[in-house]
C-alpha positions in Angstrom: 1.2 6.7 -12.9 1.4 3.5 -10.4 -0.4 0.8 -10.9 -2.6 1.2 -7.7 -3.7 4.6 -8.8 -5.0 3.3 -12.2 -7.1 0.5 -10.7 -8.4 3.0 -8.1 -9.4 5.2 -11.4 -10.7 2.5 -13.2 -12.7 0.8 -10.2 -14.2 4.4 -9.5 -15.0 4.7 -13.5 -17.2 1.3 -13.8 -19.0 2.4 -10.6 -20.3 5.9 -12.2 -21.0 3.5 -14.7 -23.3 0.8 -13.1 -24.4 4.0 -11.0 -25.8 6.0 -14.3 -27.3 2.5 -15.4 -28.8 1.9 -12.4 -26.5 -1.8 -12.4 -26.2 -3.6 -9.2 -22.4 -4.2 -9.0 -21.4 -7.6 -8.8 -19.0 -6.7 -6.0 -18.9 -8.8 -2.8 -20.0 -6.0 0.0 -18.4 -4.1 1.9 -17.8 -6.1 5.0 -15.7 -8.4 2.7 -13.8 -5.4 1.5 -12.6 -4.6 4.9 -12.0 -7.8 5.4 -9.5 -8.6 2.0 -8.1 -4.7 3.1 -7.2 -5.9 6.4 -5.7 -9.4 5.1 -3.0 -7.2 2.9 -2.3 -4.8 5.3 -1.1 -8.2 7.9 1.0 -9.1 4.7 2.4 -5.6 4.3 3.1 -5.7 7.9 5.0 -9.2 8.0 6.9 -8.7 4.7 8.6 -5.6 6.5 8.8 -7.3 10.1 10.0 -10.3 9.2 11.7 -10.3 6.2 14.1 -7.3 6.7 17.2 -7.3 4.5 20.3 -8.7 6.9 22.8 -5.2 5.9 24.6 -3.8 9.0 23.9 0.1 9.4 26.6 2.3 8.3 28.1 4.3 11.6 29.4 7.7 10.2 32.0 9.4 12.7 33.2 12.7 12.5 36.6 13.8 13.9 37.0 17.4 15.2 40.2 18.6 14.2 41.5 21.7 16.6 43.6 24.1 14.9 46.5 25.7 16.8 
């Protein structure tokens, strides 16, 4: 299981959690979410815009051979 999908499980967990227990969650809100989402999507972005490994692309060519 990736990482992400275990701190998606465990983040959804602790909020049943405070949820049952009636807990404010210490989490900033929303808005700040987005905000922190959008910031590593722009990193995401420029890590594979910028930084884009420096290999040539193979060119495969086929010959058609005629037979006779």
């Amino acid at each position: 299981m990736s990482t992400g999908l275990i701190s998606l499980a465990a983040g959804v967990l602790i909020g049943l959690i405070y949820a049952l227990l009636k807990v404010r969650s210490p989490a900033p809100p929303a808005l700040a979410l987005i905000g922190l989402l959008g910031m590593l999507a722009g990193e995401q972005a420029a890590r594979h815009l910028l930084f884009q490994p420096a290999t040539p692309q193979a060119h495969i060519t086929t010959s058609q051979e005629s037979s006779s």
